[in-house]
N, C-alpha and C positions, 0 to 999 in steps of 0.2 A: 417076482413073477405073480401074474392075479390069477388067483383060482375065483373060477367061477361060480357064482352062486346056485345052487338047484332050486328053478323054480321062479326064476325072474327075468326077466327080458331088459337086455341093454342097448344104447343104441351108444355108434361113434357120432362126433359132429366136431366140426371145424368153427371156431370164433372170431372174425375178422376185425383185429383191433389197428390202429393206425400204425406201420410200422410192424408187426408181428402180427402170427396166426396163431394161438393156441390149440390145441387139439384135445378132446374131451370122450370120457367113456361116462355115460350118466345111465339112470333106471331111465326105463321109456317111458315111462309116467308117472305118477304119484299114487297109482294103483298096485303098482307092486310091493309085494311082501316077500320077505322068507325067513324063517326064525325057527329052523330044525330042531340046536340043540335048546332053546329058551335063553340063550345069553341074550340078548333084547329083553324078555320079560324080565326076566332078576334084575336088568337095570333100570327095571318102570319106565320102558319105551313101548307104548299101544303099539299094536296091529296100523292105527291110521295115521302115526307119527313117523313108524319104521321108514317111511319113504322119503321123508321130508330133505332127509341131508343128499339125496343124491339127485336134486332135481338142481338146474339152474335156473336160480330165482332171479326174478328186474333187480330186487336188491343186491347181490352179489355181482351182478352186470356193472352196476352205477357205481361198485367201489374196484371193481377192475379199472374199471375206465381214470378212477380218480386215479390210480395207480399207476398209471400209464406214466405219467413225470411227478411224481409226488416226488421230492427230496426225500433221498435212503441211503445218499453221502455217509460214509460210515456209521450205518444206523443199524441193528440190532432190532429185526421186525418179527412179532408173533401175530399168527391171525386166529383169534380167539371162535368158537363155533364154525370150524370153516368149510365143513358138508364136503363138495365136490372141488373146492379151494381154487377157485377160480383164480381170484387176487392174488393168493400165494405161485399159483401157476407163473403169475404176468409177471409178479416179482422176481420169480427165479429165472425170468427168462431175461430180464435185467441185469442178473447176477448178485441180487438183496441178499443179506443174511437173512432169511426165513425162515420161520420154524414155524407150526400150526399146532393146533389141538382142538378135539371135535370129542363128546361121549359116546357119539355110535359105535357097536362094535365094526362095521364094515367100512367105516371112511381109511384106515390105512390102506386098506387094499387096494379102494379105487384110487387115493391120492397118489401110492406109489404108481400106479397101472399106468396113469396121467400124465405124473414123471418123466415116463419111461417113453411115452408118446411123443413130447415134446424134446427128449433129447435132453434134458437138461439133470444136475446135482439132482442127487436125494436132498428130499425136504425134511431133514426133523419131524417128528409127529409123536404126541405124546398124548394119552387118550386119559381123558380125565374131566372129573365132575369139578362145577364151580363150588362147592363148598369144600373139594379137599385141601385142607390146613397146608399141607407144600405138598410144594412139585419138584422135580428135580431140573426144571427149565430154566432155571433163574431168571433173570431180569432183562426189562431192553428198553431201546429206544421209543420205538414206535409201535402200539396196541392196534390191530385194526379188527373189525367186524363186519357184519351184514342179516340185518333181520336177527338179532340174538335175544331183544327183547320179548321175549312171549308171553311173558305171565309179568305183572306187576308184585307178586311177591317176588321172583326174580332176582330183582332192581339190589335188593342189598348185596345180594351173592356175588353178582355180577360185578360191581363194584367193588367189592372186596377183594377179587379174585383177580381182578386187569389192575387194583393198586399193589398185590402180594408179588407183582412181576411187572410193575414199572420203576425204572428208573429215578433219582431223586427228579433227574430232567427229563419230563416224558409226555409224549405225544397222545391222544386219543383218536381214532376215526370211526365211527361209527355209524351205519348204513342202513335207517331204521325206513319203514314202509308207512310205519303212519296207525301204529297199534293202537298207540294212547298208551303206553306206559313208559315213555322218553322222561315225563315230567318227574317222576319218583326215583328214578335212575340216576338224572343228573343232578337233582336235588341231593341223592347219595355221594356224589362224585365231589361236589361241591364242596360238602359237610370233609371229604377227606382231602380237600385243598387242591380242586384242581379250577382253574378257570372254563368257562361253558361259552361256545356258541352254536348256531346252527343255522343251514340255510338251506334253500330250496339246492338242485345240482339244477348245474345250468345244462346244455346242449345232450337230450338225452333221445334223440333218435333215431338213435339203435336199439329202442325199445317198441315192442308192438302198438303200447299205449300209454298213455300220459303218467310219470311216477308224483304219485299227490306225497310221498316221504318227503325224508330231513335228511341231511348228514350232520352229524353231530360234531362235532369236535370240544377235545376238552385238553387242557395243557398244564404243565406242574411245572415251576421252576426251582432248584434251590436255592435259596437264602442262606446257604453256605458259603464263609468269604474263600 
Protein backbone atom coordinates (compact mmCIF):
# COMPACT_ATOMS: atom_id res chain seq x y z
CA UNK A 1 0.00 0.00 0.00
CA UNK A 2 1.70 3.64 -0.72
CA UNK A 3 1.26 6.09 2.03
CA UNK A 4 1.42 9.36 0.77
CA UNK A 5 3.83 11.68 1.29
CA UNK A 6 2.93 15.18 3.21
CA UNK A 7 3.76 17.83 1.32
CA UNK A 8 4.58 16.82 -2.29
CA UNK A 9 2.48 16.51 -5.40
CA UNK A 10 2.46 13.40 -7.56
CA UNK A 11 1.29 12.88 -10.88
CA UNK A 12 -0.07 9.19 -12.75
CA UNK A 13 1.02 8.81 -16.34
CA UNK A 14 0.94 6.10 -18.83
CA UNK A 15 4.27 5.07 -20.97
CA UNK A 16 3.66 3.76 -24.32
CA UNK A 17 6.21 1.08 -25.26
CA UNK A 18 5.83 -1.32 -28.38
CA UNK A 19 3.81 -4.09 -27.14
CA UNK A 20 2.98 -2.86 -23.46
CA UNK A 21 1.89 0.19 -21.38
CA UNK A 22 3.49 0.79 -18.30
CA UNK A 23 1.77 2.89 -15.74
CA UNK A 24 3.84 5.25 -13.45
CA UNK A 25 3.29 7.37 -10.10
CA UNK A 26 6.40 9.96 -10.19
CA UNK A 27 6.86 13.54 -8.22
CA UNK A 28 5.38 16.21 -10.48
CA UNK A 29 8.77 17.82 -10.81
CA UNK A 30 11.95 17.96 -9.60
CA UNK A 31 10.93 20.81 -7.15
CA UNK A 32 9.52 18.62 -4.87
CA UNK A 33 10.71 17.91 -1.48
CA UNK A 34 9.74 16.39 1.92
CA UNK A 35 12.10 15.19 4.55
CA UNK A 36 9.82 15.34 7.94
CA UNK A 37 11.55 12.96 10.01
CA UNK A 38 15.51 13.99 8.54
CA UNK A 39 15.88 10.21 7.23
CA UNK A 40 17.13 11.91 3.81
CA UNK A 41 19.50 14.33 5.74
CA UNK A 42 21.38 11.45 7.92
CA UNK A 43 21.82 9.91 4.70
CA UNK A 44 23.63 13.05 3.04
CA UNK A 45 20.79 13.38 0.41
CA UNK A 46 20.38 17.60 -0.07
CA UNK A 47 17.00 19.24 -0.20
CA UNK A 48 18.00 19.60 -4.21
CA UNK A 49 18.93 15.90 -4.68
CA UNK A 50 15.76 14.53 -2.71
CA UNK A 51 13.84 14.60 -6.06
CA UNK A 52 16.11 13.34 -8.26
CA UNK A 53 15.06 9.53 -7.92
CA UNK A 54 11.41 10.08 -8.74
CA UNK A 55 11.49 11.90 -11.94
CA UNK A 56 11.70 10.07 -15.20
CA UNK A 57 14.73 10.71 -16.88
CA UNK A 58 15.60 10.31 -21.17
CA UNK A 59 18.13 8.03 -19.45
CA UNK A 60 16.07 5.54 -17.73
CA UNK A 61 13.58 5.96 -21.03
CA UNK A 62 16.67 4.65 -23.34
CA UNK A 63 17.44 1.62 -21.10
CA UNK A 64 13.57 0.67 -20.80
CA UNK A 65 13.44 0.59 -24.34
CA UNK A 66 16.75 -1.45 -24.48
CA UNK A 67 14.83 -3.66 -22.28
CA UNK A 68 12.08 -4.22 -24.42
CA UNK A 69 13.91 -7.71 -26.11
CA UNK A 70 17.27 -7.61 -24.40
CA UNK A 71 17.84 -11.48 -23.64
CA UNK A 72 16.73 -12.32 -19.79
CA UNK A 73 16.46 -16.29 -20.78
CA UNK A 74 17.09 -17.41 -17.48
CA UNK A 75 19.00 -14.60 -16.35
CA UNK A 76 19.10 -13.31 -12.80
CA UNK A 77 18.68 -9.13 -13.30
CA UNK A 78 19.32 -6.38 -10.76
CA UNK A 79 18.88 -2.66 -11.67
CA UNK A 80 21.45 -0.84 -9.57
CA UNK A 81 20.26 3.07 -8.70
CA UNK A 82 16.73 2.47 -10.04
CA UNK A 83 14.70 5.77 -8.88
CA UNK A 84 11.20 5.36 -10.33
CA UNK A 85 12.46 1.74 -11.95
CA UNK A 86 11.21 2.07 -15.09
CA UNK A 87 13.43 -0.88 -16.74
CA UNK A 88 12.68 -2.95 -13.76
CA UNK A 89 8.95 -2.10 -14.42
CA UNK A 90 9.23 -3.34 -18.34
CA UNK A 91 11.09 -6.38 -17.10
CA UNK A 92 8.59 -7.48 -14.70
CA UNK A 93 6.13 -7.10 -17.14
CA UNK A 94 8.25 -9.65 -19.15
CA UNK A 95 8.09 -11.89 -16.29
CA UNK A 96 12.53 -11.29 -15.72
CA UNK A 97 13.80 -12.22 -12.38
CA UNK A 98 14.23 -8.53 -11.08
CA UNK A 99 15.33 -7.28 -8.18
CA UNK A 100 16.40 -3.33 -7.74
CA UNK A 101 18.08 -1.30 -5.31
CA UNK A 102 18.09 2.48 -4.98
CA UNK A 103 19.58 4.59 -1.48
CA UNK A 104 16.46 6.93 -1.33
CA UNK A 105 14.58 6.41 1.48
CA UNK A 106 11.05 6.66 -0.63
CA UNK A 107 11.81 4.62 -3.87
CA UNK A 108 10.28 1.41 -2.01
CA UNK A 109 7.24 2.93 -1.72
CA UNK A 110 6.80 4.33 -5.07
CA UNK A 111 8.28 1.08 -6.76
CA UNK A 112 5.87 -1.01 -4.94
CA UNK A 113 2.87 1.66 -5.75
CA UNK A 114 4.05 0.97 -9.57
CA UNK A 115 3.93 -2.58 -9.03
CA UNK A 116 0.75 -2.51 -7.90
CA UNK A 117 -0.35 -0.38 -10.92
CA UNK A 118 0.86 -2.53 -13.57
CA UNK A 119 -0.47 -5.78 -12.06
CA UNK A 120 2.55 -7.45 -12.01
CA UNK A 121 5.08 -9.78 -8.96
CA UNK A 122 6.52 -7.81 -6.30
CA UNK A 123 9.85 -6.61 -7.27
CA UNK A 124 12.77 -7.24 -4.62
CA UNK A 125 14.11 -4.03 -3.38
CA UNK A 126 16.74 -3.60 -1.20
CA UNK A 127 18.01 -0.10 -0.20
CA UNK A 128 21.44 0.25 0.22
CA UNK A 129 24.63 2.32 -0.39
CA UNK A 130 27.36 1.41 -2.99
CA UNK A 131 30.16 1.17 -0.47
CA UNK A 132 28.32 -1.33 1.80
CA UNK A 133 30.83 -4.40 2.07
CA UNK A 134 27.58 -7.03 1.53
CA UNK A 135 24.36 -7.35 0.77
CA UNK A 136 22.20 -9.92 1.29
CA UNK A 137 21.15 -9.77 -2.68
CA UNK A 138 23.54 -11.99 -3.91
CA UNK A 139 24.66 -12.33 -7.34
CA UNK A 140 23.21 -12.31 -10.96
CA UNK A 141 23.32 -12.39 -14.46
CA UNK A 142 22.61 -9.21 -15.76
CA UNK A 143 23.60 -5.62 -13.97
CA UNK A 144 21.70 -2.81 -15.41
CA UNK A 145 21.50 1.04 -14.76
CA UNK A 146 20.70 4.68 -15.89
CA UNK A 147 22.43 8.04 -15.13
CA UNK A 148 24.23 6.26 -11.88
CA UNK A 149 27.30 8.12 -12.75
CA UNK A 150 27.35 11.42 -10.87
CA UNK A 151 30.34 12.23 -9.33
CA UNK A 152 33.81 10.75 -10.77
CA UNK A 153 34.88 9.78 -7.40
CA UNK A 154 31.93 7.49 -7.57
CA UNK A 155 33.55 5.34 -10.35
CA UNK A 156 35.50 3.01 -7.79
CA UNK A 157 32.34 2.41 -5.71
CA UNK A 158 30.34 1.72 -8.16
CA UNK A 159 32.35 -0.74 -9.59
CA UNK A 160 33.16 -2.52 -6.79
CA UNK A 161 29.62 -2.76 -5.78
CA UNK A 162 27.99 -4.27 -9.57
CA UNK A 163 31.43 -6.64 -9.29
CA UNK A 164 30.46 -7.75 -5.28
CA UNK A 165 27.00 -9.00 -7.18
CA UNK A 166 28.06 -10.16 -10.59
CA UNK A 167 28.18 -13.39 -11.57
CA UNK A 168 31.60 -15.13 -12.59
CA UNK A 169 29.51 -14.72 -16.26
CA UNK A 170 28.08 -11.29 -16.21
CA UNK A 171 26.62 -8.82 -18.18
CA UNK A 172 26.77 -4.83 -17.72
CA UNK A 173 24.33 -2.21 -19.16
CA UNK A 174 24.66 0.91 -18.30
CA UNK A 175 22.72 4.12 -19.48
CA UNK A 176 25.09 7.13 -18.97
CA UNK A 177 23.73 10.83 -20.38
CA UNK A 178 27.09 12.03 -21.16
CA UNK A 179 28.55 13.44 -17.48
CA UNK A 180 32.05 12.77 -18.32
CA UNK A 181 32.77 10.46 -15.77
CA UNK A 182 32.10 6.95 -17.92
CA UNK A 183 36.05 7.11 -18.58
CA UNK A 184 37.18 6.37 -14.86
CA UNK A 185 34.40 3.98 -14.28
CA UNK A 186 35.24 1.70 -17.01
CA UNK A 187 38.66 2.19 -16.60
CA UNK A 188 37.55 0.64 -12.93
CA UNK A 189 35.72 -2.08 -14.58
CA UNK A 190 38.43 -2.95 -16.75
CA UNK A 191 41.20 -3.11 -14.04
CA UNK A 192 38.45 -5.84 -12.46
CA UNK A 193 38.27 -7.87 -15.73
CA UNK A 194 35.45 -7.01 -17.41
CA UNK A 195 35.40 -6.28 -21.23
CA UNK A 196 34.12 -2.46 -22.28
CA UNK A 197 32.18 -1.11 -25.21
CA UNK A 198 29.89 1.63 -26.00
CA UNK A 199 27.78 3.15 -28.38
CA UNK A 200 25.41 5.84 -29.39
CA UNK A 201 21.24 4.00 -28.85
CA UNK A 202 20.01 4.09 -31.96
CA UNK A 203 16.02 4.99 -32.76
CA UNK A 204 15.30 7.27 -29.88
CA UNK A 205 12.08 9.20 -30.66
CA UNK A 206 10.35 8.72 -27.96
CA UNK A 207 12.42 11.23 -26.50
CA UNK A 208 11.48 15.15 -26.67
CA UNK A 209 15.06 15.70 -27.72
CA UNK A 210 18.15 14.48 -29.09
CA UNK A 211 20.04 11.85 -26.30
CA UNK A 212 24.01 13.14 -26.88
CA UNK A 213 24.73 9.79 -24.01
CA UNK A 214 26.37 6.25 -24.29
CA UNK A 215 25.25 2.84 -23.34
CA UNK A 216 27.80 1.20 -22.05
CA UNK A 217 28.29 -2.30 -21.85
CA UNK A 218 30.72 -4.28 -20.12
CA UNK A 219 30.88 -8.38 -19.94
CA UNK A 220 33.03 -11.05 -17.66
CA UNK A 221 33.50 -14.51 -18.67
CA UNK A 222 34.98 -17.31 -16.66
CA UNK A 223 38.08 -19.04 -17.46
CA UNK A 224 36.70 -21.71 -15.40
CA UNK A 225 37.08 -25.24 -17.28
Amino acid sequence: MFTPIDGIRTRYSTIEFTGMDIHVRTLRDNQQFADADGEADRLGISDAAWPLFGIVWDSSSVLAHLMLDFDIAGKRVLEVGCGIGLASLVLNKRCADISATDYHPEVAGFLAHNVTLNGGPAIPFTRTAWEDDITKMGQFDLIIGSDILYESAHSELLANFIDQHALANCEVVLVDPGRGHHARFSKAMVKLGYDHSQVKPEHTDYLTKPFKGQVLSYSRQSTAA
